[in-house]
C-alpha positions in Angstrom: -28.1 14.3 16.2 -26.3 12.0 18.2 -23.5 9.3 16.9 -24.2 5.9 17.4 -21.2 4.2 18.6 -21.5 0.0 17.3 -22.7 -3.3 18.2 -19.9 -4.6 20.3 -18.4 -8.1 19.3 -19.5 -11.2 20.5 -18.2 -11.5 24.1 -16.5 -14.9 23.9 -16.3 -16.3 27.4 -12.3 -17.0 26.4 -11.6 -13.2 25.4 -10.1 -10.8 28.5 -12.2 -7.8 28.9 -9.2 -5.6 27.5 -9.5 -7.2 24.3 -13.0 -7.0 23.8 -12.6 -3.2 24.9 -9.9 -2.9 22.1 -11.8 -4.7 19.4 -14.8 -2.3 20.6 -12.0 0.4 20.0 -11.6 -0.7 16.7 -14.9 -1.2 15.5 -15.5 2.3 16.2 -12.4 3.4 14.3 -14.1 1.8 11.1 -17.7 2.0 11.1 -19.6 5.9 10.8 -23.1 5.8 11.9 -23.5 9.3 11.7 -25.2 11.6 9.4 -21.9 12.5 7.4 -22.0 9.1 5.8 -23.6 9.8 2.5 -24.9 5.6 3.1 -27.3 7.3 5.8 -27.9 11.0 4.4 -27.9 11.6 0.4 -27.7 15.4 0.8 -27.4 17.3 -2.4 -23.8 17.3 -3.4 -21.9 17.2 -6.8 -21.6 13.0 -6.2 -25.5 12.7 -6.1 -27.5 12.5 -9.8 -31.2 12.1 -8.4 -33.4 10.6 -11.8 -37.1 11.5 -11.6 -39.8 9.2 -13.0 -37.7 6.1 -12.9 -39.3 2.6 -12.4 -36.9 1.1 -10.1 -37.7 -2.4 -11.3 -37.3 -1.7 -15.0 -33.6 -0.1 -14.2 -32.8 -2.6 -12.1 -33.4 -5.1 -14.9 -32.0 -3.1 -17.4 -29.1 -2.7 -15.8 -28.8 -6.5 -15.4 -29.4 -7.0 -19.2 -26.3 -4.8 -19.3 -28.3 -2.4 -21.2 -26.7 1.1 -21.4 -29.2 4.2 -20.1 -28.7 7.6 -21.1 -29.5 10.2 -18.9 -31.6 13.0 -20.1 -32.7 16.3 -18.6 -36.0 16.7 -17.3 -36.7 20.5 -16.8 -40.1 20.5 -16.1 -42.9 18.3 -14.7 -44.5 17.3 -18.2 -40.9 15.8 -19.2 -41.2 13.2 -16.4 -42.9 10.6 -18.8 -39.6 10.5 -20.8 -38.4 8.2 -17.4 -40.8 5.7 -18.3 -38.5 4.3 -20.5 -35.5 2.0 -18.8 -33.0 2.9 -21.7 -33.6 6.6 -20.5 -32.6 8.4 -17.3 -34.4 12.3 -16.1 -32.7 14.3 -14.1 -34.4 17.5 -13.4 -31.1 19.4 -13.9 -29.8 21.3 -16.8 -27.8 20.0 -19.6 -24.7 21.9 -18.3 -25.2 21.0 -14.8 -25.8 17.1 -15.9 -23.2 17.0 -18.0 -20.7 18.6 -14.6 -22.0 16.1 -12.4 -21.2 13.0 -14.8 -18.1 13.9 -15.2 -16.9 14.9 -11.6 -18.2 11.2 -10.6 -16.6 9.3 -13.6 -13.1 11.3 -12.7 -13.9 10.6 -9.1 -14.7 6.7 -9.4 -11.8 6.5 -11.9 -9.5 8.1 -9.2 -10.7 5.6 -6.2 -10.1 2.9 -8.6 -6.7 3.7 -9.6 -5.7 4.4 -6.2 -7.3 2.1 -3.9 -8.7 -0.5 -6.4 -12.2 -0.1 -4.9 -15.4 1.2 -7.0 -17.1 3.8 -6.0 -20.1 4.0 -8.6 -23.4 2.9 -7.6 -27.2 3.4 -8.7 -29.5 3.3 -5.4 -32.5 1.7 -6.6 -35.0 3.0 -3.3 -34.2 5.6 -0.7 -35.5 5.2 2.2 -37.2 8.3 4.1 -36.5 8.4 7.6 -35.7 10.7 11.0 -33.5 11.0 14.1 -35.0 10.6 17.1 -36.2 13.9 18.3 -35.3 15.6 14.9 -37.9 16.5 12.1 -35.2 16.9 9.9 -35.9 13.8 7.1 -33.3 12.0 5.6 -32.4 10.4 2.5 -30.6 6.5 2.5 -30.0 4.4 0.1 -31.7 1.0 0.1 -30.5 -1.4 -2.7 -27.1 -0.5 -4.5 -26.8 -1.8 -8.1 -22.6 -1.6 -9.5 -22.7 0.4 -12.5 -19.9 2.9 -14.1 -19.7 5.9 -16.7 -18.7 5.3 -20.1 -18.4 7.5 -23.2 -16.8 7.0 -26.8 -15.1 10.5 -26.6 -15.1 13.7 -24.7 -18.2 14.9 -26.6 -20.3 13.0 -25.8 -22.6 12.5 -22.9 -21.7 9.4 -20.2 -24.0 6.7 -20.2 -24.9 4.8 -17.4 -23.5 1.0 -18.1 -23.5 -2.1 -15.7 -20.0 -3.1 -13.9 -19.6 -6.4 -13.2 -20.1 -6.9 -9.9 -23.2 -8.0 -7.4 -25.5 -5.8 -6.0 -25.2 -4.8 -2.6 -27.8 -3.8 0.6 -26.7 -0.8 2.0 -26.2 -3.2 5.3 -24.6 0.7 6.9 -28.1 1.4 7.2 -29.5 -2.0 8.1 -27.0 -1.4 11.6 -28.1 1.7 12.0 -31.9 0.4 12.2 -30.6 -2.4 14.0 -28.8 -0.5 16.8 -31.2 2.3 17.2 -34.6 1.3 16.4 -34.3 -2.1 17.1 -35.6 -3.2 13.2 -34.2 -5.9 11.8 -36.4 -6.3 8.4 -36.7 -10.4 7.2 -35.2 -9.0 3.6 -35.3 -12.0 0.6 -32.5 -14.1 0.3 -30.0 -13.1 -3.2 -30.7 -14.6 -6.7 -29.0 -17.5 -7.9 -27.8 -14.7 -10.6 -26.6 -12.5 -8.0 -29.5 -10.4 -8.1 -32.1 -9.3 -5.7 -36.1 -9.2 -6.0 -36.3 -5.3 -6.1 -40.2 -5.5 -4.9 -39.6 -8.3 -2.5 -36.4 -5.6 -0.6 -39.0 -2.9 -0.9 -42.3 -4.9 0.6 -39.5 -6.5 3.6 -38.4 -2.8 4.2 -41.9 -1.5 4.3 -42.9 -3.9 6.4 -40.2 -3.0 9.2 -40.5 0.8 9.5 -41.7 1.9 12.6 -45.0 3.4 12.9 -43.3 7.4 12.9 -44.2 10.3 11.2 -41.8 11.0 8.5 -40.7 7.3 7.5 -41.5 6.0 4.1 -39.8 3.8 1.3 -39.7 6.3 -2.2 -39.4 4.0 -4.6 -37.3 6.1 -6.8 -33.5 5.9 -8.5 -30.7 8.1 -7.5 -26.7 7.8 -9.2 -24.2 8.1 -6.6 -20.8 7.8 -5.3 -21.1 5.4 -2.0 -18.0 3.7 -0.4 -18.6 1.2 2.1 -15.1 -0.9 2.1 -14.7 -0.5 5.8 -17.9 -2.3 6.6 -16.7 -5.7 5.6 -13.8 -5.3 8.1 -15.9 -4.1 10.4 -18.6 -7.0 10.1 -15.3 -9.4 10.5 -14.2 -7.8 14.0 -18.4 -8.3 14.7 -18.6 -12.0 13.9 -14.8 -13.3 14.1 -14.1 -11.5 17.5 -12.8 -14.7 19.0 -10.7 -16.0 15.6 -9.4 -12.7 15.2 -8.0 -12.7 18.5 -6.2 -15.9 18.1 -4.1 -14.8 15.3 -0.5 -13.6 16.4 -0.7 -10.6 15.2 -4.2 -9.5 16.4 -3.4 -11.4 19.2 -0.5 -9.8 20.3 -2.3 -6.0 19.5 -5.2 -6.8 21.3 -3.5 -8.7 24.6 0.3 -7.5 25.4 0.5 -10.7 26.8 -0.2 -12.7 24.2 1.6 -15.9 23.7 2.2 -15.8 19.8 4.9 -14.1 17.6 8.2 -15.1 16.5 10.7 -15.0 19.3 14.8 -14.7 18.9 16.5 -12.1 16.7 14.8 -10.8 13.2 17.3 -10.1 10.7 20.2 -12.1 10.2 23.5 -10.5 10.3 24.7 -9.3 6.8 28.2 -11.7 7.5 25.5 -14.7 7.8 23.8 -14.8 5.2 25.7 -16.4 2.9 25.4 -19.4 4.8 22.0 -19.8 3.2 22.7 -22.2 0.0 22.3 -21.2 -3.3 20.1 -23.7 -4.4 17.4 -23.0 -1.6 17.3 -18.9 -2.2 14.7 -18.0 -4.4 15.1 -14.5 -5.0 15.0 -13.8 -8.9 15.7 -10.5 -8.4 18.5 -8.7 -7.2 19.0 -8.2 -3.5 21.1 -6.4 -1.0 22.0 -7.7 2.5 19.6 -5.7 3.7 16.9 -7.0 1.7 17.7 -10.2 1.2 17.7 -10.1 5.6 14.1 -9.2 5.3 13.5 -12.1 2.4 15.3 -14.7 5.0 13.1 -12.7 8.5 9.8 -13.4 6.9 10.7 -17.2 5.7 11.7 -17.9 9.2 8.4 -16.5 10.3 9.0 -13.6 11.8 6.6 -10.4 12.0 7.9 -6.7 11.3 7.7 -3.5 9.6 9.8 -3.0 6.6 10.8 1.2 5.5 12.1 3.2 3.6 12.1 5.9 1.3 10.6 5.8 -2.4 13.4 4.5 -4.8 15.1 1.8 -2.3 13.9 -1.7 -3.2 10.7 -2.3 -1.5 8.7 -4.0 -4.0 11.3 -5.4 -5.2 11.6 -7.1 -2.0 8.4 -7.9 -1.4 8.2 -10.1 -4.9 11.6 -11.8 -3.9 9.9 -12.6 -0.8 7.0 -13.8 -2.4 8.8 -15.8 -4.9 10.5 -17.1 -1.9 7.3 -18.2 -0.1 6.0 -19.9 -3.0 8.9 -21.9 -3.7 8.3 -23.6 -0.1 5.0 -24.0 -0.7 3.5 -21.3 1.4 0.5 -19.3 0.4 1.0 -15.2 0.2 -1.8 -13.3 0.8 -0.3 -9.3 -0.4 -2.6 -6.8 0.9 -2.2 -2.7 -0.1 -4.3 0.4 0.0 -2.6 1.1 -3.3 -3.3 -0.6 -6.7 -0.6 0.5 -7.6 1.9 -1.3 -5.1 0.1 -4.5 -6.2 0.3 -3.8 -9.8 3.7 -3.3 -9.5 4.5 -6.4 -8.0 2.8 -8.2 -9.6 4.0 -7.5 -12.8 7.8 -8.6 -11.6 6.2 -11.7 -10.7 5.2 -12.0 -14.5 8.3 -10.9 -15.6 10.0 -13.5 -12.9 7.7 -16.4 -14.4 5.0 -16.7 -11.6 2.4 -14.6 -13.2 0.2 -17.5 -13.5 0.6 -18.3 -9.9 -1.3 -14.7 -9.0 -4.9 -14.2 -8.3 -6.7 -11.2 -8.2 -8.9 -11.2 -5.2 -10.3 -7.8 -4.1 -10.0 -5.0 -6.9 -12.1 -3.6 -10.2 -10.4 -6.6 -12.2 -11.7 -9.3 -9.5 -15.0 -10.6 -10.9 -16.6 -13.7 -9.8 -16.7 -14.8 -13.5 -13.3 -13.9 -14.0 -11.2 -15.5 -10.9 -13.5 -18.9 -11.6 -11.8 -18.3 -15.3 -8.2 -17.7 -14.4 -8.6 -20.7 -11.9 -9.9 -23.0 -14.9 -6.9 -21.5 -16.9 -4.3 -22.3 -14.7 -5.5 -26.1 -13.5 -5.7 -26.7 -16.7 -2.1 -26.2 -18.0 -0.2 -29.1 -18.5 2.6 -27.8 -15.6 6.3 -29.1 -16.4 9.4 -29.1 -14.0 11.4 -25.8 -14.4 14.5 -26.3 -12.8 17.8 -24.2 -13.1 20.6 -25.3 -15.6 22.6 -28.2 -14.5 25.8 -26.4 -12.7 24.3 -22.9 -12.2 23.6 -23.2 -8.4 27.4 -24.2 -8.3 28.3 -21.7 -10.5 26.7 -19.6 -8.0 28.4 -20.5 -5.5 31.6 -20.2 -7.0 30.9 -16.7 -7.6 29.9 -15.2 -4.3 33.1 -17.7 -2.7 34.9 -15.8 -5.1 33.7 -12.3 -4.0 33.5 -12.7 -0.2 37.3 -13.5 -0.5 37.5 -10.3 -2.4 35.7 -8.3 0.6 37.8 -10.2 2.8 41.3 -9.3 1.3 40.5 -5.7 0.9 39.4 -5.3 4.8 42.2 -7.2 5.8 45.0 -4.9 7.9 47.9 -4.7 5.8 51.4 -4.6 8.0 51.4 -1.1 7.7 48.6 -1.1 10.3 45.7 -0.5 8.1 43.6 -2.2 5.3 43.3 -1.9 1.7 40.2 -0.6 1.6 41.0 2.3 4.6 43.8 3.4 2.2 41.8 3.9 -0.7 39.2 6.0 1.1 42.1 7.6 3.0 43.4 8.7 -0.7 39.9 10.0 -1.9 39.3 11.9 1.1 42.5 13.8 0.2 41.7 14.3 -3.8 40.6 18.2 -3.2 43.4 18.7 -1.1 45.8 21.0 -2.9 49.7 19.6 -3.5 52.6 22.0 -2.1 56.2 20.9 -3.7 57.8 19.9 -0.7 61.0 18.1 -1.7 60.0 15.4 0.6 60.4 12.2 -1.2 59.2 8.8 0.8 60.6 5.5 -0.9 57.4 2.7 -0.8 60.4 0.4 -0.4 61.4 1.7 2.9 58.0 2.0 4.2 56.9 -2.0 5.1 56.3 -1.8 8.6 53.5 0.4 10.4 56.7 1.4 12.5 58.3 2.7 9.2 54.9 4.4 8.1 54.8 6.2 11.4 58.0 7.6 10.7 57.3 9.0 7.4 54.2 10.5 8.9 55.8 11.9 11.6 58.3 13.3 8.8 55.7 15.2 7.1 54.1 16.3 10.2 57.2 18.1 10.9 57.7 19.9 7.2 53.7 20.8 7.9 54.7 22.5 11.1 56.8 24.7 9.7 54.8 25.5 6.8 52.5 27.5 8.4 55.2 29.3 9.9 56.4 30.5 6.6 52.9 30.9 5.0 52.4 32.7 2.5 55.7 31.4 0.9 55.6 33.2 -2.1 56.0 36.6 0.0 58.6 35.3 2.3 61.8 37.4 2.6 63.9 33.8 2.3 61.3 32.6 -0.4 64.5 32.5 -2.9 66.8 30.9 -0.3 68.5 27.2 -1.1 70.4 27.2 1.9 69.1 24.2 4.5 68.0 25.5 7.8 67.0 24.7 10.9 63.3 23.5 11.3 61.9 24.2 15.2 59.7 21.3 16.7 56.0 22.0 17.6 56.6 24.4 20.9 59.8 25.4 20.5 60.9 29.1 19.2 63.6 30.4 16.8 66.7 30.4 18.8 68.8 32.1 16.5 68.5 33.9 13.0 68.7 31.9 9.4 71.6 32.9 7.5 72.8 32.1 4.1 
């Protein structure tokens, strides 16, 4: 078995080789053409429910009636008649191993939806029989995909196979590989205007292409199964919008170095600048550090970068201010993740903000056609008012932060003694473990106004700290009891004479 590296892009006359290399590059990155893609080989596996019996046509439709089907086992060859019946599915499996498989793929498909907002449940209504080239080893693909998903009423009970809202799809993984290796490119019948697709005309179009080899045939037969083809539509958009693609700054700049777009100049503003942005033009309605509130100001200016950091330090919360920013100059945000949780996140502090009705689901289990042309009526239909802040608060605002820069300012101020507030205080901390010896030093605060004065002192207790580790431990000293002054050595010199009392 060999893998089949893709179709390369278009090769727009205006595109430098390197960049058609790269997207090449790419494509390869996102598309598997080989047999480990379950689109192209539907081996046995614990994600694969094969039904036995089934009338392709009938499920389809009853799956588009939104007709739930149980899913029965089907021990033996006289049971297959039972799959005669749409509202019922055989599966020539145990109970116990029916039941196993239903619910590893409903926990699966619940998982990939959680997690990545993608759904992962399909029926495949025809498989397609087929071989490698010099291989007599068949294979098993999918032809037609119809959305479905698992539901039960409690843990007892056995899934049921129900329709999800979605459209049905043509496994177009296996349509490239035909294309690319066998040259077949089958004339299949244009979509419903319901959204669905003429079963028997897929399956006479599909016939109709196979090559004349041993081994190839369409079964027309139904089969449950987890399939995940998310990465196709990315790569059918570096196929067909090679030259577009290119000509965005960011693209353009990955796929030629010396690409002319991108923001030039410095990113982040400095933290001391940014409260030269006024208050009334700042839409953050959540709280913001320099830091983030740098990144908020970055991407308004149009800027491009990378924005980390640890769980726990702000950044959803700064993507929604920066959102919220964006919107309030009339930019459009498209907010992509691989998480649906990121985007759930935000966008629930945009509906706590007050923008909720300005989001739109585009791409995830929630995302229906029905649905977004709903939430679209919804919204244009709302008699909108004028929100503005109360009259003064943007002044009152202002007021504020004046009020606390001056703060920051006066504590980082030097004071005459040479240093600032704000050095003494962590000065003083730094020296709250550090244990107090009775020295009989006393320093007047009066006396010390001057760094010249301070210095002094300093040097005073510098002197009294010399000599204490001459004397260490004091308690055992032989003059421990002495109240007699003596004469204290500098650093260097030696005792020049005994103490007596």
């Amino acid at each position: 078995m060999s893998e089949l590296a893709p179709a390369s892009p278009p090769r727009d006359a205006s595109l430098p080789q390197a960049a058609i290399a790269r997207l090449e590059v790419w494509q390869r990155s996102l598309l598997d053409l080989s047999l480990r893609n379950r689109m192209l080989d539907m081996r046995a596996s614990k994600q694969i429910l094969p039904f036995v019996g089934a009338d392709p046509v009938a499920v389809a439709a009853a799956v588009g009636a939104e007709q739930a089907l149980t899913v029965v086992a089907a021990p033996g060859v006289a049971a297959l008649a039972a799959g005669a019946s749409p509202h019922a599915l055989c599966a020539a499996l145990s109970d116990d191993e029916i039941d196993a498989r239903l619910i590893h793929m409903a926990r699966l498909a619940r998982t990939q939806r959680d997690d990545g907002g993608v759904e992962v449940l399909w029926l495949a209504v025809g498989t397609l029989v087929w071989r490698e080239r010099d291989d007599a080893t068949s294979r098993r693909a999918p032809v037609l995909l119809v959305p479905v998903a698992l539901t039960r009423r409690h843990a007892r009970e056995r899934y049921a196979v129900v329709a999800r809202a979605d459209e049905a799809r043509l496994n177009l993984t296996l349509l490239e590989k035909l294309r690319a290796e066998w040259g077949l490119t089958p004339e299949l019948p244009a979509v419903k205007e319901d959204g669905e697709h003429d079963v028997e005309a897929v399956f006479a179009a599909m016939r109709a292409a196979l090559p004349s080899e041993p081994g190839w045939q369409l079964v027309p037969e139904v089969t449950l199964g987890v399939f995940s083809f998310a990465k196709f539509v990315m790569w059918t958009d570096l196929a067909q919008r090679a030259a577009a693609i290119a000509e965005a700054p960011v693209a353009g700049r990955l796929l030629s170095p010396g690409h002319a777009g991108g923001h030039a100049g410095p990113v982040f503003m400095e933290p001391a600048d940014l409260d030269a942005a006024p208050v009334a033009t700042t839409y953050t309605p959540l709280d913001a550090d320099s830091t983030q509130l740098a990144a908020v100001m970055a991407a308004s200016a149009g800027a491009t970068f990378v924005l980390q950091g640890p769980p726990g330090t702000g950044k959803s919360q700064t993507i929604t201010n920066l959102i919220a920013h964006a919107m309030a100059q009339g930019k459009r945000v498209l907010f992509v993740s691989e998480k649906m949780a990121a985007l759930e996140v935000v966008q629930r502090r945009l509906t706590q903000a007050g923008l909720g009705d300005f989001c739109l689901e585009l791409h995830s289990n929630k995302a229906q056609k029905r649905d977004v042309i709903a939430d679209l009526g919804r919204v244009l239909e709302r008699a909108w008012r004028p929100v503005g802040a109360a009259a003064g608060d943007d002044d009152s605002l202002a007021r504020l932060r004046e009020e606390l820069n001056a703060y920051v300012v006066a504590i980082g101020t030097p004071l005459p003694l040479g240093f600032s507030f704000q050095r003494a205080v962590a000065e003083i901390e730094a020296l709250a473990a550090v244990a107090v010896v009775p020295s009989g030093i006393t320093v007047d605060p009066a006396h010390v106004a001057s760094a010249e004065a301070f210095a002094a002192a300093q040097a005073h207790v510098s002197q009294f700290s010399q000599a204490l580790e001459m004397v260490s431990p004091v308690a055992t000293h032989p003059w421990r009891d002495s109240s007699l002054a003596t004469w204290l050595p500098t650093r260097g010199e030696r005792w020049r004479r005994p103490c007596r009392p």
